[in-house]
C-alpha positions in Angstrom: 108.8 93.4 120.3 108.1 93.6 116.9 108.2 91.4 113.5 107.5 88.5 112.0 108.6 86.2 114.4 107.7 88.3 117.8 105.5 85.3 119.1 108.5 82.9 118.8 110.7 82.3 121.8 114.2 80.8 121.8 116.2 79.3 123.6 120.3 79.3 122.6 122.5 76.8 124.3 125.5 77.6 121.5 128.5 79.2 121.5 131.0 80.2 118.9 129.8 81.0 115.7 126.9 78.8 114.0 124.6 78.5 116.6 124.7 82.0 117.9 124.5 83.5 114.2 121.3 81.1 113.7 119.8 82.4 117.0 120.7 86.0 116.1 119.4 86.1 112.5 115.7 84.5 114.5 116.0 87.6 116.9 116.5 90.1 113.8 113.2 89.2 112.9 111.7 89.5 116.2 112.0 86.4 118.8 112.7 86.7 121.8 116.2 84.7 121.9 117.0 83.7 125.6 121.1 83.0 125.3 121.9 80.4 127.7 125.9 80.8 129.3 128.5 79.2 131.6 128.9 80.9 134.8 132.3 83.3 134.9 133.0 82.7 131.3 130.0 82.3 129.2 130.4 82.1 125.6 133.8 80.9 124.2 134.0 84.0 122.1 133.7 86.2 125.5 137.3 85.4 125.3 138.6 85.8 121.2 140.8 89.0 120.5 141.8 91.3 120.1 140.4 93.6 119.2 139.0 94.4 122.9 136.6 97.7 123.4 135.4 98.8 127.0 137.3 98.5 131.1 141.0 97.0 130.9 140.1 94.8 134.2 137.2 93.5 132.0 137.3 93.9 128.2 134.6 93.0 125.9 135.4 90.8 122.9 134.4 92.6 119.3 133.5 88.7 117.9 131.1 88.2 120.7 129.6 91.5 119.6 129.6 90.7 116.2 127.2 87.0 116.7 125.0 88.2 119.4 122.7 91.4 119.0 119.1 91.1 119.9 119.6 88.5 122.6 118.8 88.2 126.6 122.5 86.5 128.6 121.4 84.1 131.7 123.9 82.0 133.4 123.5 78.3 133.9 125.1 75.5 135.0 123.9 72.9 133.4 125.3 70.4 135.6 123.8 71.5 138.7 120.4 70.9 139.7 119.0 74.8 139.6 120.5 74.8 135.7 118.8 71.9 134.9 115.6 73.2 136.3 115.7 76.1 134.9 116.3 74.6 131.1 113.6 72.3 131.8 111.0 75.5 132.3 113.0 77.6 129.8 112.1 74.5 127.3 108.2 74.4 128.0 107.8 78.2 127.2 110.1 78.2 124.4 109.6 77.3 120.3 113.1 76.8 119.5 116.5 75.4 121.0 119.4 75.6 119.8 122.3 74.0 120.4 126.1 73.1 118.7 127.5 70.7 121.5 129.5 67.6 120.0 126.7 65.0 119.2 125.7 63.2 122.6 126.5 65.8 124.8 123.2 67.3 125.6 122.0 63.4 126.1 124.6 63.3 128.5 123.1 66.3 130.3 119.8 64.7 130.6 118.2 66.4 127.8 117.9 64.1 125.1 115.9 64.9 121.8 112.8 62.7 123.6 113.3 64.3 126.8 113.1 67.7 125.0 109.9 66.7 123.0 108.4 65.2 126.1 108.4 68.5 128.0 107.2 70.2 124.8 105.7 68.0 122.1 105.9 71.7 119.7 109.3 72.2 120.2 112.0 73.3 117.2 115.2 71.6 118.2 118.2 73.0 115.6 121.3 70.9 116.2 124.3 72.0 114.3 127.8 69.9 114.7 130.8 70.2 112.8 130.3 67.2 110.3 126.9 65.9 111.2 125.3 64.0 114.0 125.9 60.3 112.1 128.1 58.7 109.5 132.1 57.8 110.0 133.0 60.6 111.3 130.1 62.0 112.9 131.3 62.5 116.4 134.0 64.9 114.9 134.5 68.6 116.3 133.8 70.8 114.4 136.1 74.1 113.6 135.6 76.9 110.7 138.9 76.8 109.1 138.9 72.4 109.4 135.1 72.1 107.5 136.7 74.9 104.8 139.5 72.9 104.2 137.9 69.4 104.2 134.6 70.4 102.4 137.0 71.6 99.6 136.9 75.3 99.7 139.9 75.6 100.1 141.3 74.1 96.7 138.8 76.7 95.0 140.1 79.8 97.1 143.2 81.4 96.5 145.8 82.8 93.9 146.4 78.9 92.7 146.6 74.9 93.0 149.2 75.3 94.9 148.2 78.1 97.7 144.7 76.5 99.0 143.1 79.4 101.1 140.9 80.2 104.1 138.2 83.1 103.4 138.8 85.6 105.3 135.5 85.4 107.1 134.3 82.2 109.1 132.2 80.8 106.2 131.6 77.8 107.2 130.2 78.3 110.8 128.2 81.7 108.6 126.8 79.3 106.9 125.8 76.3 109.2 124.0 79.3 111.1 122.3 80.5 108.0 120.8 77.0 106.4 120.0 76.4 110.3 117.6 79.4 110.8 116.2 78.8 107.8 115.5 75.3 108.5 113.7 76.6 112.1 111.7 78.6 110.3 110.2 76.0 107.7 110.1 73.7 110.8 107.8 76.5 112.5 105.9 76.7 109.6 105.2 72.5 109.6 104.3 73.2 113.2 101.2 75.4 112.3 99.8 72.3 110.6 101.0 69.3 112.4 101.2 70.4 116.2 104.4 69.2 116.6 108.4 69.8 116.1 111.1 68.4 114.9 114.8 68.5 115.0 116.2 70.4 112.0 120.1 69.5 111.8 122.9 70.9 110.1 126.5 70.4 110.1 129.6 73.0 109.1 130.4 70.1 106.1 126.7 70.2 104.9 126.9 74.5 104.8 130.1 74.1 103.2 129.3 71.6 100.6 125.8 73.1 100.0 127.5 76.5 98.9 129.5 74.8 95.9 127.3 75.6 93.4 129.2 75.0 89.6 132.0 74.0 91.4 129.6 71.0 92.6 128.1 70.1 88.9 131.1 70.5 87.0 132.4 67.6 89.3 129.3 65.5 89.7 127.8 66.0 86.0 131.1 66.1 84.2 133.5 64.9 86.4 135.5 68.0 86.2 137.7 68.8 89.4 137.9 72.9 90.2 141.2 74.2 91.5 141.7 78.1 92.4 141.9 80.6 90.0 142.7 83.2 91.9 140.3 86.5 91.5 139.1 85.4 88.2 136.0 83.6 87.5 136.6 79.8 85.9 133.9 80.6 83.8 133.3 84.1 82.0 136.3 86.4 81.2 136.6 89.1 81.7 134.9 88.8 85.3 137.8 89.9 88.0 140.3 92.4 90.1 142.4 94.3 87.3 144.8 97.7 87.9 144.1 101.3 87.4 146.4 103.5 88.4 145.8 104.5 91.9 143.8 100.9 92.6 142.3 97.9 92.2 139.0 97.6 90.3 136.6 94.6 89.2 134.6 93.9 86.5 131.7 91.5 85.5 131.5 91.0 81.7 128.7 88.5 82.2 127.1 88.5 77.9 129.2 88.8 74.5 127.4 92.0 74.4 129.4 93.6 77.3 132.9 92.6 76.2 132.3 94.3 72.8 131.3 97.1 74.7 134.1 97.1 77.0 136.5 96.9 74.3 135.3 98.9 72.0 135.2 101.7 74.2 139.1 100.9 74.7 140.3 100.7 72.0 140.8 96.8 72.3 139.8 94.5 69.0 137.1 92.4 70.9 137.5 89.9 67.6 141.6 89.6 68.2 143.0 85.9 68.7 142.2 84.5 72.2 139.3 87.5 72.9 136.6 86.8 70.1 134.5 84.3 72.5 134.1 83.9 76.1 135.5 80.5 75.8 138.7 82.0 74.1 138.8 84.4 77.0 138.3 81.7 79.9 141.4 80.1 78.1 143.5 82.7 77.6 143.3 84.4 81.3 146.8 86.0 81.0 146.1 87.4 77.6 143.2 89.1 78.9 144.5 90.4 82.2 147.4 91.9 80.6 145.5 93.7 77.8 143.0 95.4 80.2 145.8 95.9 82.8 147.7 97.9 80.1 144.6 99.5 79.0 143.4 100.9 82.7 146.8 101.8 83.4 146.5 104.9 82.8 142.9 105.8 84.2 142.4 106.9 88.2 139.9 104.9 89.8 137.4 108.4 90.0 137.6 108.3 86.3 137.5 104.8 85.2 134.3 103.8 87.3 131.9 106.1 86.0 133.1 105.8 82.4 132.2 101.9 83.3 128.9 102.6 84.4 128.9 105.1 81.2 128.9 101.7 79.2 126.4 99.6 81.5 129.5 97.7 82.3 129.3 96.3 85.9 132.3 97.0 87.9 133.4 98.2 91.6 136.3 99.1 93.6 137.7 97.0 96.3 137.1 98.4 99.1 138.7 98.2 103.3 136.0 97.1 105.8 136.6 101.1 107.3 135.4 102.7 103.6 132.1 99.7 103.6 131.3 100.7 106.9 131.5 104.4 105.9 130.0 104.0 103.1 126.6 106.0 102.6 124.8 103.2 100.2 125.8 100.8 103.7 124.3 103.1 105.7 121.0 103.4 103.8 120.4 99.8 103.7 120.4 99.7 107.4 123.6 97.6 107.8 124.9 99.8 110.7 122.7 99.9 114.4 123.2 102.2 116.9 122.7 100.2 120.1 122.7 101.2 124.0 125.5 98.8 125.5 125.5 98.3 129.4 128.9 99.1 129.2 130.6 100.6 126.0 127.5 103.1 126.2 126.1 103.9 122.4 127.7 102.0 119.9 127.2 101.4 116.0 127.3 97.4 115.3 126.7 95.5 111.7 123.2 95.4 111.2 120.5 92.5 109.6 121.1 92.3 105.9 116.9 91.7 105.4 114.9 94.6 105.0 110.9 94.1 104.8 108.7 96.1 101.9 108.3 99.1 104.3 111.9 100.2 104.5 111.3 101.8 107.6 113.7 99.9 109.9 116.3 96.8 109.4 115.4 93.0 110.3 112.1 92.3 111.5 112.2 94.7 114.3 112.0 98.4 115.4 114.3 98.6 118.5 117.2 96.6 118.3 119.3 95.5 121.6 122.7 95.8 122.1 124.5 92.1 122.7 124.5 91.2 126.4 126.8 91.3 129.3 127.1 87.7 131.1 124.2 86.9 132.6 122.9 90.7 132.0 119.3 89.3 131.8 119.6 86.6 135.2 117.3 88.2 137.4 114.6 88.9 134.5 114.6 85.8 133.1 114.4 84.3 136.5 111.0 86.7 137.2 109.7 86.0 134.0 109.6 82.4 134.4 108.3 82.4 137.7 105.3 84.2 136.7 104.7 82.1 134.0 105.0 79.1 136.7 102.2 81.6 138.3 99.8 82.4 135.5 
């Protein structure tokens, strides 16, 4: 293997979403990532569709493909005495577990955080739980669409007040997974200077929360509460979705300078009542939407774009996942694999969104692998432990 973290071994005990996108983005850059399953059913996502690709009598979940590329599948039961065995050796040649079980359940398995650090002191233990391991409500489970709702994402997402909103991606459990790898990795880099690991933890509430960014300050600093404003910006106008004629486009007027541009180039008096300042703008959203709704009706999206970029004026078409994925600028930046499945054969799967100085390949790594049957990787796991119980 290759990259910057091809000395680094982990072990994943999640399932779902946050854990497994933690593990994956550490074997993008290189680590070997040793995903731990259930017999017969393995991950919980095994089982989410449809969509389904590959054997009727056997289908193959696309979310399990989409949270697991660059991994090894073993099954274990962890309740049996060859599971537990086996977890105990995989934990003295690993750096890193992960795990997203409701706090206290990997205690109850015999694997507590001292049991963990007493079979190896240098261990990175990432524990991610739905609203974290302590407080009130710490023992809570923890779901994506719950945290976005109860971490307030909802009330910022949507066309108003009154129609709170889910993303349309699992954000939450994105996140968790995200601020957990990064954590693992400063907790790596401690380890070169101390010896010893730590447990990094992370909750879907803490991702959630952590993402608020003016939505955050404006509440804590000024004690001003955000509500949805649809696909507008609360703060700089015009920054949004407007019409052409044949489409949806969106633009970023992010200075004075590049509303005068805008409008000038328009036609539109950029000094006229309720346009002159951004503040004017921000408090006059229908004012504005109409006039530049008027004004692009009558351009084609083929037109209106390049005249936009003409201008310097940042702007973009809404695109369907089919055109991203089709997309040549996608393609360049490596976002799309090709990976040998055991089953569906060659396949093209999203790809790491890092790319190091060299541009040769995406992630951290040359070859990328292909996410793993259950318990693809049993027998050479197995061997690979029992030579190190050799060596």
């Amino acid at each position: 293997m290759t990259g910057p973290l091809q000395d680094i071994t982990v072990v994943d005990l999640s399932r779902a979403l946050a854990g497994p996108h933690a593990a994956m983005m550490l074997g993008d850059m290189g680590a070997r990532v040793v995903k731990v399953e259930t017999p017969g059913t393995g991950d919980d996502t095994r089982g989410w569709g449809p969509p389904f690709v590959g054997p009727e009598d056997d289908p193959i979940s696309t979310y399990f493909l989409s949270a697991n590329r660059n991994k090894e599948s073993i099954t274990l039961d962890l309740k049996s005495d060859d599971g537990r065995d086996v977890l105990t050796r995989l934990v003295q040649r690993s750096d890193v577990l992960i795990e997203n079980f409701r706090p206290g359940v990997l205690d109850r398995l015999g694997f507590t955080v001292e049991r963990l650090h007493e079979l190896n002191p240098r261990l990175v233990v990432l524990a991610i739980s739905g609203f974290g391991h302590d407080g009130p409500q710490g023992g809570r489970a923890g779901y994506d669409q719950i945290a976005q709702g109860e971490a307030g994402l909802m009330s910022v997402t949507g066309p108003s007040a009154d129609e709170p909103t889910r993303i349309g991606v699992p954000i939450g459990d994105l996140l968790a997974g995200m601020y957990g790898a990064y954590g693992v990795v400063a907790a790596l880099h401690e380890r070169n200077t101390t010896g010893k690991g730590r447990v990094v933890r992370t909750s879907l509430l803490a991702a959630v929360v952590g993402a608020h960014a003016f939505q955050g300050t404006a509440y804590t600093v000024a004690g001003h509460v955000g509500h949805a404003r649809g696909n507008h910006h609360p703060a700089l106008s015009p920054y949004g979705l407007f019409h052409c004629e044949d489409g949806d486009i969106q633009i970023a007027c992010g200075s004075e300078s590049l509303w005068v541009k805008l409008a000038e180039a328009f036609d539109i008096d950029p000094t006229a009542p309720g346009l002159a300042t951004n503040r004017d703008r921000v408090t006059h959203p229908d004012l504005v939407r109409s006039t530049l709704n008027t004004t692009f009706a009558a351009w084609r999206l083929d037109d209106l774009l390049p005249r936009l970029a003409e201008l310097g004026i940042p702007s973009g078409e809404v695109r369907t996942i089919d055109r991203v994925y089709d997309w040549d600028q996608t393609r360049s930046q490596g976002l799309v694999l090709n990976v040998d499945h055991p089953v569906l054969g060659e396949i093209e799967i999203p790809g790491p969104p890092i790319r190091f100085d060299d541009n040769a390949f995406a992630g951290g790594r040359e070859t990328h692998l292909a996410p793993p049957t259950l318990g693809q990787h049993n027998e050479s796991v197995r061997a690979w432990l029992a030579d190190e119980d050799n060596a």
